[in-house]
C-alpha positions, 0 to 999 in steps of 0.5 A, a space after each residue: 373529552 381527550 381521547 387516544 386511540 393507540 391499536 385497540 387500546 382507548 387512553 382517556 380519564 375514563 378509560 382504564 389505566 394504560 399500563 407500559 412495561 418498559 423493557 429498554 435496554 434491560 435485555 442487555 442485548 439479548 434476543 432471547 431476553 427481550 422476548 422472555 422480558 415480552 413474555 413476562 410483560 404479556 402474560 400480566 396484562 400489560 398494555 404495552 411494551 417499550 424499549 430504547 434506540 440509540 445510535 451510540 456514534 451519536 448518543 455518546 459524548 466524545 469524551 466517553 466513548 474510549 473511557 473503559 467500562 467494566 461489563 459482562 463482555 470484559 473491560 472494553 471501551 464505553 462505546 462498545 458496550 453501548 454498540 453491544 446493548 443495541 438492537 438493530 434491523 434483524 433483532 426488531 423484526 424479531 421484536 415485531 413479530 413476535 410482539 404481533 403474534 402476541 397482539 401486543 403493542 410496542 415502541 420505543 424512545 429514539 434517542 437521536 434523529 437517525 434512530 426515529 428514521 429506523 423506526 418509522 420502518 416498523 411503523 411504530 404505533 406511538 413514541 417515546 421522548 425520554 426525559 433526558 430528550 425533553 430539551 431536544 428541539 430537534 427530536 421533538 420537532 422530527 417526532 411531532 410532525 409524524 402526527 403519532 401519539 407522543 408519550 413525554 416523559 418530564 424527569 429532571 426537568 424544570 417547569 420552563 423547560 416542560 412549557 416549551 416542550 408542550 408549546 411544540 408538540 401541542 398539536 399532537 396527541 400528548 401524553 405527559 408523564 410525571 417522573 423522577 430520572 433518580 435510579 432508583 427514585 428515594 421516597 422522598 423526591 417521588 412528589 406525586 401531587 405534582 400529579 394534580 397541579 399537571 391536570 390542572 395545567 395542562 387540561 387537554 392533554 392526558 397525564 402519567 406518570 414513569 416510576 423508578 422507585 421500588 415497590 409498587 404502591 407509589 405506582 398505585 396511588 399516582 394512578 389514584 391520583 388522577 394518572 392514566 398512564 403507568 409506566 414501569 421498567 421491567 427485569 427478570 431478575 433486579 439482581 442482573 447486570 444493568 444500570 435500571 436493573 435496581 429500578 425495575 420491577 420482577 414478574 411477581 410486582 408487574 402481577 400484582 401492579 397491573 392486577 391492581 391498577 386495574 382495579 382501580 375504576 373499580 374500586 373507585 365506583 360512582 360516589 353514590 351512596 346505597 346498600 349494596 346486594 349483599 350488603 342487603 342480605 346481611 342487614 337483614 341478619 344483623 339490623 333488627 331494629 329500626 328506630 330513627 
């Protein structure tokens, strides 16, 4: 049976659902934010927190990087808003800290070589390929030979491409997340029973799935589907400035989504059919003749 270990936490299709508040760069470069976001995240049982780390020198195109971009710190060139939304050394020790006293696991999907190098100085647990790396030979190729676990997300992406991605990186730990890369995701492109034909493909490595659409049910019933993994951004508040503001989720909906995901295996029970200890008292009341 395929198992991960990250920490404490066991992932495999017996194991709970392994539920990940993707925190990215909703903190709009606020410490005091993202330690309210890890609270938030905390106090509702998540697993796991992740964030994003970019080097916007590398990450924004050429010809971005002077396009005025209107933003909570005035109009100002793109690259500087990237620059202004990015943590670095002394903000992740923040993280590292305080994410430690909390016993909490979190990591983050490095967007460019250098930012896997940055992060390798915390030792990170585990990593994060965003489904618009999933193309990135070179990233894929510099995480999976860190021999960690691999969180792959597989938005926007073609079947080709997810082939060739899993060819890499099939000798690490590996864990494939359905998505849609759409902020929010319509209804209608959710295509959760792409859920099933993933297990059925890849049978050796575990299967999740990285929502964006509002609500939580569609979260629910992909876990119901088989995913083992829920990934889900979070915000305090969806009205706040930001690009996945829209597509995250508050504190009451990450509640009621861990609570229920939860639930699940315990909802599911063992496919037995027999009458239960309360069920018995109530035959008793109820079921006054017995005559087949």
């Amino acid at each position: 049976m395929k198992e991960i270990r990250i920490k404490n936490k066991i992932i495999s299709d017996n194991s709970p659902i392994f539920v990940i508040a993707e925190i990215g760069i909703n903190h709009n470069g606020s410490l005091e934010t993202a330690k309210k976001l890890i609270d938030m995240a905390n106090i509702c049982g998540v697993d796991a927190v992740k964030f994003q780390k970019r080097t916007p020198e590398i990450c924004v195109p050429e010809n971005k990087k002077n396009v005025i971009y209107e933003t909570p710190w005035g109009d100002i060139p793109y690259i500087d808003y990237k620059k202004k939304v990015e943590f670095g050394e002394v903000e992740y020790r923040e993280i590292d800290d305080y994410c430690k006293s909390k016993n909490l696991i979190w990591f983050a999907s490095p967007w460019d070589l250098p930012s896997v190098d940055f992060l390798e100085e915390f030792d990170v647990l585990c990593y994060k390929i965003a489904s618009a790396k999933l193309t990135d030979r070179e990233l894929l190729e510099k995480i999976g030979k860190l021999n960690k676990p691999i969180f792959l997300s597989l938005g926007m992406s073609i079947e080709g491409e997810i082939d060739k991605a899993v060819k890499i990186l099939k000798d690490n730990e590996l864990i494939l997340l359905h998505c849609n890369s759409s902020y929010p995701a319509p209804d209608e492109d959710l295509n959760l029973s792409y859920i099933q034909k993933l297990k059925e493909k890849y049978p050796d490595h575990i299967i999740g799935y990285s929502g964006h659409e509002y609500g939580i049910t569609a979260s629910i019933i992909a876990a119901q589907m088989g995913a083992k993994v829920i990934e889900r951004h979070i915000t305090l508040d969806r009205a706040m400035w930001g690009s996945d503001q829209a597509a995250s989720i508050e504190f009451s909906g990450l509640r009621r989504l861990v609570r229920d995901l939860k639930k699940i295996e315990i909802w599911r029970g063992d496919g037995i059919k027999r009458i239960t200890k309360l069920e018995k008292i109530i035959k008793e009341k109820l079921r006054d003749k017995n005559t087949l």
